[in-house]
Structures are given as C-alpha cells and as structure tokens.
VOBA-636623 format. One record per residue (C-alpha): residue in one letter; x, y, z. Coordinates in pm, 1 decimal. Layout:
<recs>
residuo | X | Y | Z
a | X | Y | Z
...
</recs>
This chain:
<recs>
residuo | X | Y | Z
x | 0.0 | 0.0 | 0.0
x | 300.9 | 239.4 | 40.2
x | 391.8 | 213.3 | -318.1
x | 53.6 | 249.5 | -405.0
x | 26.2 | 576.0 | -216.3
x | 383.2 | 707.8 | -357.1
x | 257.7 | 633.6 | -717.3
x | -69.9 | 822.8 | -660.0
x | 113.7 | 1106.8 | -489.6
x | 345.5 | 1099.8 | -770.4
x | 122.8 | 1076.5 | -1030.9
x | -56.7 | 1365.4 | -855.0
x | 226.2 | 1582.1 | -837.7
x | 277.4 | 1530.6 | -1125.9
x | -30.7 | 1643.8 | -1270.7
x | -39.3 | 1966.1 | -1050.1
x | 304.6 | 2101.6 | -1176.8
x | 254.2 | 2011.6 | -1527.0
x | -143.5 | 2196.2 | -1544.5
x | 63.6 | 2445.1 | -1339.2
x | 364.7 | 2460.0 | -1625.9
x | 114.6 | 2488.4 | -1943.4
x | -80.1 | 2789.5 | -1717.1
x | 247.5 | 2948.9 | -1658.2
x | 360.8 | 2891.6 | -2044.7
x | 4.6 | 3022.9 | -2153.2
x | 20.6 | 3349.5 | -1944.3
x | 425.0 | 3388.0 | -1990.7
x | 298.0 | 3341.4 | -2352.4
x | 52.7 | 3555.9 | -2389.2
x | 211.2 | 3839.1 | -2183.3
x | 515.4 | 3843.2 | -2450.8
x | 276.6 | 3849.2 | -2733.8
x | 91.0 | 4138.0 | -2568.1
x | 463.7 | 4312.4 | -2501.8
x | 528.3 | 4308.6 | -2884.9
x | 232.9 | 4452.1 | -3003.3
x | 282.5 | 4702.0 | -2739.1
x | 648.6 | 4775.1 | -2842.2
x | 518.8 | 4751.9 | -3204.5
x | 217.9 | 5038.9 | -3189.1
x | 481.3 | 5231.7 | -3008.2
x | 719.9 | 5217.8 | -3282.1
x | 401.2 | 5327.6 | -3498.9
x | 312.7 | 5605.4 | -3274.7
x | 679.9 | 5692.0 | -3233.0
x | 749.3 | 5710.0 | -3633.5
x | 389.2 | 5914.1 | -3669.9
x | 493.0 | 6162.1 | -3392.0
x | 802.5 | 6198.4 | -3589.8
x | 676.4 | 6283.8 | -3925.0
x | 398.1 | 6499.5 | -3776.1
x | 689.6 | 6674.4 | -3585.3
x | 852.5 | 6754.1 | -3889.9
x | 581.1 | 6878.6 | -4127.5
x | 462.9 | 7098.5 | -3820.7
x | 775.4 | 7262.9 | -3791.0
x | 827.3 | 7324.7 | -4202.2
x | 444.9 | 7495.4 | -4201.4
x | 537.8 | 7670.9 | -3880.3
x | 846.3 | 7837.1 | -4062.9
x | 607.0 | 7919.5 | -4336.2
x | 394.5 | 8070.6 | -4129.1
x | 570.2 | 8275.2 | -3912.2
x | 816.1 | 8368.0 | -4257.6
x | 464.9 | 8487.8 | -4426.2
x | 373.6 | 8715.2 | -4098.9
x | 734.7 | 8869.7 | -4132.4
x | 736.1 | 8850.5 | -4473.1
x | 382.8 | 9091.1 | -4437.1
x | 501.7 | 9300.0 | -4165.0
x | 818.5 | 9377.7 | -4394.2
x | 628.3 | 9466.2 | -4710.4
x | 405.8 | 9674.9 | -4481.4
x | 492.9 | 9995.7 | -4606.3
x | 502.1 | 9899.2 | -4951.1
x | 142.7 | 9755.8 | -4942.0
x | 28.8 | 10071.6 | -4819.1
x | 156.7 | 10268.7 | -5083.8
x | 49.0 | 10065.6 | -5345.9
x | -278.2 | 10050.2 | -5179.1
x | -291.7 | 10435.1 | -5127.2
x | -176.0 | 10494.1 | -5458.2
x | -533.2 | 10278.1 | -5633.7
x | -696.4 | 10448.7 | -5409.1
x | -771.5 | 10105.6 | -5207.1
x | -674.0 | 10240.5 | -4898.6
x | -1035.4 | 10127.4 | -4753.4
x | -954.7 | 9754.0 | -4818.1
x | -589.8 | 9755.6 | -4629.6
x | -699.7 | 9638.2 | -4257.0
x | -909.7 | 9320.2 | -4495.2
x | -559.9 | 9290.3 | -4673.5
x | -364.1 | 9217.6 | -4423.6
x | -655.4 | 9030.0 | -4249.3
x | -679.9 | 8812.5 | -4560.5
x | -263.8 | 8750.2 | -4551.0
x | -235.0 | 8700.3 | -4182.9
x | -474.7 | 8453.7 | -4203.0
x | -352.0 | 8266.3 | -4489.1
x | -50.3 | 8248.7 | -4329.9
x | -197.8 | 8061.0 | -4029.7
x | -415.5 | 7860.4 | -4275.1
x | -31.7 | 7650.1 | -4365.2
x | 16.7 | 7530.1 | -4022.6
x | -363.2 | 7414.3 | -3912.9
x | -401.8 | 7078.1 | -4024.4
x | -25.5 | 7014.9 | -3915.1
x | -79.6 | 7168.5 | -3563.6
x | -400.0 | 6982.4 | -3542.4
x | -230.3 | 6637.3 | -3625.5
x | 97.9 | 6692.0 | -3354.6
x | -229.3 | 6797.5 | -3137.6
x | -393.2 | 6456.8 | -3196.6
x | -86.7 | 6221.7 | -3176.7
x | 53.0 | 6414.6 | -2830.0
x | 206.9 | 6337.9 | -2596.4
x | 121.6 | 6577.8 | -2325.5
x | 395.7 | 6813.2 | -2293.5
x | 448.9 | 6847.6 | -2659.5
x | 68.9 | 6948.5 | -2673.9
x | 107.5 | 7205.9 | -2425.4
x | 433.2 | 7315.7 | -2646.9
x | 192.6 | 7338.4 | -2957.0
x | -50.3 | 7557.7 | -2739.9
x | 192.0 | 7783.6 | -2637.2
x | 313.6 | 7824.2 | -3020.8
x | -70.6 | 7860.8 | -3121.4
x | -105.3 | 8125.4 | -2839.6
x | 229.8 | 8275.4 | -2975.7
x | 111.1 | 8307.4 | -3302.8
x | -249.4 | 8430.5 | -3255.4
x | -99.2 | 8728.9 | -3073.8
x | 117.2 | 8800.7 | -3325.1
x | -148.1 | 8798.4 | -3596.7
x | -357.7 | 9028.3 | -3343.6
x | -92.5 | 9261.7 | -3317.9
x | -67.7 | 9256.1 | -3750.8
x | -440.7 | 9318.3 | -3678.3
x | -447.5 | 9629.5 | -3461.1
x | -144.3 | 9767.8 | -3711.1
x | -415.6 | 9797.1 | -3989.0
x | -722.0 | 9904.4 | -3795.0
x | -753.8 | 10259.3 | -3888.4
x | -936.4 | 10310.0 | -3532.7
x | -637.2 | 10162.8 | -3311.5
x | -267.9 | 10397.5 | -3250.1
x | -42.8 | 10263.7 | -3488.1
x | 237.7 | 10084.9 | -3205.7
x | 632.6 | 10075.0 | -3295.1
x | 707.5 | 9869.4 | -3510.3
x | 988.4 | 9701.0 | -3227.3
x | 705.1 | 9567.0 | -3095.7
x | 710.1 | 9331.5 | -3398.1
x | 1043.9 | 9231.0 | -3322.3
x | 903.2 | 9127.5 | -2979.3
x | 686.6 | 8931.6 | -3056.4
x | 945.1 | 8753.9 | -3340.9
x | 1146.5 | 8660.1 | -3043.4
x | 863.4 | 8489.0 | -2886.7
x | 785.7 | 8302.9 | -3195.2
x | 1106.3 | 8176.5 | -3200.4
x | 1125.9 | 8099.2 | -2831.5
x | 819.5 | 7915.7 | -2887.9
x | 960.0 | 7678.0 | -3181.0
x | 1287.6 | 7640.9 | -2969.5
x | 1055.2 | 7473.9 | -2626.8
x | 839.7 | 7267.9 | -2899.5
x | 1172.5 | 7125.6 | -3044.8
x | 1307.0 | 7066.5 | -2679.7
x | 951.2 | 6874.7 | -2602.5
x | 944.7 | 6690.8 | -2926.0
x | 1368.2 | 6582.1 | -2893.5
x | 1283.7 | 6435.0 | -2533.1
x | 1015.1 | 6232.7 | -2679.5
x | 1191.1 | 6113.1 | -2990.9
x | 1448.6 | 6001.5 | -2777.0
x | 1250.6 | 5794.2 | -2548.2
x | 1251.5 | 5459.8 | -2670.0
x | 939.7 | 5238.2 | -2695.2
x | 906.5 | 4908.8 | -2379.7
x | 657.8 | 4714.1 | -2265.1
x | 378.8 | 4846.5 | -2039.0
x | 460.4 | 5266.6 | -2083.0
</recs>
C-alpha cells in the first residue's frame, strides 16, 4: 500500500506542476505576445509623432516667414494701396494675408495635437497662443481706429515666436528620444 500511495502522490504531483507549467507557459505566452504589439504600436506612434513633428515645424516656418514677410512689405502695401486708391480695403488685406498664413500650419498643428504626448501638446498651445498674438498685433497695425504701435514691438513678438519653436523642439527631442518598452 506504500507504493501504491507514492505512485498516486506521484502521479498527482505530477499532474499539478505540469497543469501548473502549461498555465504558466500560456500566461508567460501571452504576456510576450501582448509586449510586442505594445512595443510595435509604439514604434508606430513613435514614427507618426516623428513625421507629424517635422511637417509641423516646415508649415510653422512658413507661417511665421509669411507674418514677417507681411510686416516687412508693410509699407510697400500701403503705398500701393494708397496709390489705387484702395486704402479702404488695407486692414481686410492684411486680415486676408495674416490669415492665410496661419491657414499653412492648421491641419499640421491639429495632427501633432492629436498624436501628443502631453507636454508636446502644451508646447503646440503655447506656439498657437504665440502666433495668434502676433497675428492680433498685424491686426491692430491695420485698424484705422487703433494707434499705430512701434514697429519694435514686432520684433518682440518675433522673439517669442522663435522661443516658442525652440521649447516645442526641446519637447518633441525628449520624446523622440525615449525609446518604446513594454507596459509605458
């Protein structure tokens, strides 16, 4: 009866650690599957947020070179504008071409906006913020009603722009540099 009872506790034993090994194979097998696909959509994300990066910061040059480019040519729009006798339609001018040049950078801002992560979305606000102020400023240049302000003013709020791009590439080189693992 004793080898009877060390076969069936053997046989038990047995049992218990091999149901035990395939459950621990299963769920050791299953957790690296689910580590690679997380590793993998990283990558995806990672290669997205780069290329969204990059296009953002191309229209953002645009844009900001189209709002200096307007505030240089100031005077000569004026003149031209004087000289036709259009001098009525200058503040919708420069409305019209302060707005196109935001119109380059939308859909790009929008995208970095949607693909994150946080502090490179509050980087994009700031520029956003940055860059409506400047176009106000444009704004109040041209309205006939407002105090024309010195033009160093512009130069200001240049800086800023720039400032802005520099804390946006700063947010976006931490995150590029951040490499993709399991479970973040």
């Amino acid at each position: 009866m004793d080898q009877g009872w060390a076969a069936i506790i053997a046989a038990t034993a047995a049992g218990v650690f091999g149901i035990t090994g395939i459950l621990t194979g299963i769920t050791v097998g299953r957790r690296q599957t689910t580590d690679q696909a997380d590793v993998e959509h990283q990558q995806w994300l990672r290669g997205q947020r780069q290329d969204a990066y990059v296009q953002f910061l191309d229209a953002w040059d645009q844009a900001v070179d189209a709002l200096d480019g307007l505030a240089d040519e100031w005077a000569v729009i004026e003149v031209e504008m004087d000289a036709q006798g259009q001098m009525d339609f200058f503040q919708q001018t420069i409305h019209r071409r302060a707005e196109a040049a935001r119109q380059v950078m939308v859909k790009p801002l929008d995208r970095v906006a949607l693909l994150g992560p946080e502090e490179v979305d509050r980087s994009v606000a700031g520029m956003d913020t940055a860059f409506d102020e400047a176009q106000a400023w444009l704004g109040r240049q041209a309205d006939p009603r407002e105090s024309p302000q010195p033009w160093g003013q512009w130069t200001r709020l240049l800086t800023i722009l720039h400032d802005e791009r520099r804390g946006f590439l700063e947010a976006t080189k931490a995150e590029m540099r951040r490499p993709p693992r399991p479970g973040r």
